[in-house]
C-alpha positions as CSV (number, residue, x, y, z in Angstrom):
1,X,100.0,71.9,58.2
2,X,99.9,73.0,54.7
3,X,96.9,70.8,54.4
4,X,94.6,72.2,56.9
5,X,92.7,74.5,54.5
6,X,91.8,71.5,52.0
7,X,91.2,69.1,54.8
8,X,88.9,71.8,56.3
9,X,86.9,71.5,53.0
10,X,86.9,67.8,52.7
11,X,85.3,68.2,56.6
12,X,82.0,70.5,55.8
13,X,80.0,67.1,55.5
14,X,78.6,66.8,58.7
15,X,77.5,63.3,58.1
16,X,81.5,62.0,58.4
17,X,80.9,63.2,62.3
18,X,78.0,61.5,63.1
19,X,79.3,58.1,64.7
20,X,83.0,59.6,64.9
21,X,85.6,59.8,68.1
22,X,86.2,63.4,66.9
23,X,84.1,66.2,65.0
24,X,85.7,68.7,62.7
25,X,83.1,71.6,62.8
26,X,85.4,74.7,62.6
27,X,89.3,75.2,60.9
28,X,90.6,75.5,64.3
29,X,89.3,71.9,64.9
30,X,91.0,70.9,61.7
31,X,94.2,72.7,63.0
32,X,93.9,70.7,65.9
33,X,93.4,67.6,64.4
34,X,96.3,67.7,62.3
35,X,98.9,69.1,65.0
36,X,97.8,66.3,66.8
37,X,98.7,63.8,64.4
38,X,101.7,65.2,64.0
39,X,103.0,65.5,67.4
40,X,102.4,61.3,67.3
41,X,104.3,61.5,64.2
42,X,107.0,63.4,66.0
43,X,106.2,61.2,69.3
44,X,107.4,57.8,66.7
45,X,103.4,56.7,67.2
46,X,101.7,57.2,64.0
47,X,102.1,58.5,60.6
48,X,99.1,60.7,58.8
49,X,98.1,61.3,56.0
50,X,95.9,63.3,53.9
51,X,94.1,61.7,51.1
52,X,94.5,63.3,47.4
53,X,93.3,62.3,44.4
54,X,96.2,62.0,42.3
55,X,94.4,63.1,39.0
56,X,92.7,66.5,40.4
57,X,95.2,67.1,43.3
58,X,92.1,67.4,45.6
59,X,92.3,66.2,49.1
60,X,89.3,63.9,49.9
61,X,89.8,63.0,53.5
62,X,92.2,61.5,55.8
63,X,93.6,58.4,57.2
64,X,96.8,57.3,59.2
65,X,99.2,54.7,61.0
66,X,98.4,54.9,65.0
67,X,99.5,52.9,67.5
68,X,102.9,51.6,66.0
69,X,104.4,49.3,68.2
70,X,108.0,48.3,66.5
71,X,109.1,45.9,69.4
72,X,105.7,43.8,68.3
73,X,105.7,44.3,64.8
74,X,101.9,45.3,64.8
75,X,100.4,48.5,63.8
76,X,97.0,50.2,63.6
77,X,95.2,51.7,60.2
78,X,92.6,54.0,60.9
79,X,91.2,57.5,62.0
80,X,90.1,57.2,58.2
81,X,87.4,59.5,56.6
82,X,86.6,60.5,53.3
83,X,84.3,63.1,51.6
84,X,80.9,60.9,50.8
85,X,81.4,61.9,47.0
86,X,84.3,59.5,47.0
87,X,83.1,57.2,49.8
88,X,82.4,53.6,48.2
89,X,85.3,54.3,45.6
90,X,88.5,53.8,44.6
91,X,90.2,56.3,46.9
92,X,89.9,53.7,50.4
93,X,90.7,50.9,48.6
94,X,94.1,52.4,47.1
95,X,94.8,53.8,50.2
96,X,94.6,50.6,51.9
97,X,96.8,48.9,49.6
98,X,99.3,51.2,49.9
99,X,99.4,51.4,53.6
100,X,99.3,47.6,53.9
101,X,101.4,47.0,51.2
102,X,104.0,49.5,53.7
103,X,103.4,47.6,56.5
104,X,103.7,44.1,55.5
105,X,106.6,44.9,52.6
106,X,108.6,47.6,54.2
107,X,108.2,47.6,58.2
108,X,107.7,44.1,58.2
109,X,105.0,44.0,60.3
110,X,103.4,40.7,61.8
111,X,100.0,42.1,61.8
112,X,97.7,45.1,60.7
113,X,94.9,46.1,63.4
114,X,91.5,47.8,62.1
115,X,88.7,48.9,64.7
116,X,85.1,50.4,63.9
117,X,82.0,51.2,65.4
118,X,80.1,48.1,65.7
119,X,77.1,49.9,64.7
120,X,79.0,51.1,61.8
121,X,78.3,48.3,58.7
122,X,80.0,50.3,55.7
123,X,83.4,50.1,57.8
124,X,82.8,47.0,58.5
125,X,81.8,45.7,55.5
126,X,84.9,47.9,53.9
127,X,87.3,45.6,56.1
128,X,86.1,42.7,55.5
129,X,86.0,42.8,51.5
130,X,89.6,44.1,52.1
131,X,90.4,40.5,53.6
132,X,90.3,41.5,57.4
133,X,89.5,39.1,59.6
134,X,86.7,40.2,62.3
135,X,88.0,39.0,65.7
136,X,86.1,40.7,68.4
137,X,84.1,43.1,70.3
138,X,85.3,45.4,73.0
139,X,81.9,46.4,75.2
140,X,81.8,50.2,76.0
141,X,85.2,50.7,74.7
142,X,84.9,54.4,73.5
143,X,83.1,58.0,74.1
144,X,81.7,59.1,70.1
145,X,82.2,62.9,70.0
146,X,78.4,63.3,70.6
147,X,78.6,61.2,74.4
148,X,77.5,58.1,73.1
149,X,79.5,55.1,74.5
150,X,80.1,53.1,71.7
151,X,81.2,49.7,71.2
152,X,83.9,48.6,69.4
153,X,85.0,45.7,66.7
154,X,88.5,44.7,66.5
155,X,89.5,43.1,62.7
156,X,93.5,42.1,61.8
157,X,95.4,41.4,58.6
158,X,97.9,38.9,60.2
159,X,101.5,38.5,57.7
160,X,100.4,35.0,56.7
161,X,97.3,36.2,55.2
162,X,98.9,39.4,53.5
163,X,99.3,38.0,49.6
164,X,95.8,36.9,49.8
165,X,94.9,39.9,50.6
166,X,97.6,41.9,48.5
167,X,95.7,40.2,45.4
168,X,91.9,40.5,46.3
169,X,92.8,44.4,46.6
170,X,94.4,44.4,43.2
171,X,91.8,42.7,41.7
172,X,89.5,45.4,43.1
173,X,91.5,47.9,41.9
174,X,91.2,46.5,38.1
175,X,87.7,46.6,38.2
């Protein structure tokens, strides 16, 4: 909660909201957002974050863990936005490490799930330079905040694939 004031100013770029699930147009929707997450936290379902840039402290968006299923050894990354100044950058693509690198090397996991808009070609494009495989589309699967019925595309990091993906992220990194 001690976040919700810099997450609130990370938000004020409307363009984050509009092909997003939620919209963050007031503090109290940023309040909202984050007692959310953390009530899955507490409910054992995902783990947020906010997402700071270590070398100015500033918070640049947020991302978390969702639907963490333990028994199958799978869990979701996502519900991921960042401030279009650090869009493109090295912000996701540490992020992403990091996560996978906790999910694969400390939970064990079998697999990593991703999902986008399929109209939504930066994500998509994101996951796949990442390493994640694309492997399908669910039809009508979600409301956007703004009514439209959008469709969904599903992409994995399975276990087996991990190291080649661990080292195409540090490689990006480098650069």
């Amino acid at each position: 909660m001690d976040h919700v004031d810099a997450l609130w100013e990370a938000a004020k770029h409307p363009e984050l909201w509009e092909a997003a699930l939620s919209r963050l147009d007031s503090p109290e929707d940023v309040e909202a957002y984050v007692r959310e997450a953390l009530d899955l936290q507490n409910g054992g379902s995902a783990v947020p974050f906010s997402i700071v840039v270590k070398e100015s402290g500033r918070i640049v968006g947020s991302t978390r863990f969702g639907n963490i299923e333990p028994a199958h050894k799978r869990v979701e990354i996502g519900w991921t936005w960042i401030v279009p100044a650090y869009q493109r950058s090295f912000v996701n693509t540490q992020a992403k490490f990091l996560m996978l690198s906790h999910a694969f090397e400390v939970w064990g996991c079998n697999r990593v799930e991703f999902k986008t808009d399929f109209k939504n070609m930066q994500s998509r494009n994101a996951l796949q330079r990442i390493g994640a495989k694309e492997e399908g589309v669910m039809r009508r699967h979600m409301v956007r905040a703004n009514g439209v019925i959008r469709d969904s595309v599903y992409y994995s990091i399975i276990a087996e694939e991990w190291p080649d993906a661990k080292e195409r992220l540090q490689r990006m990194m480098e650069r």
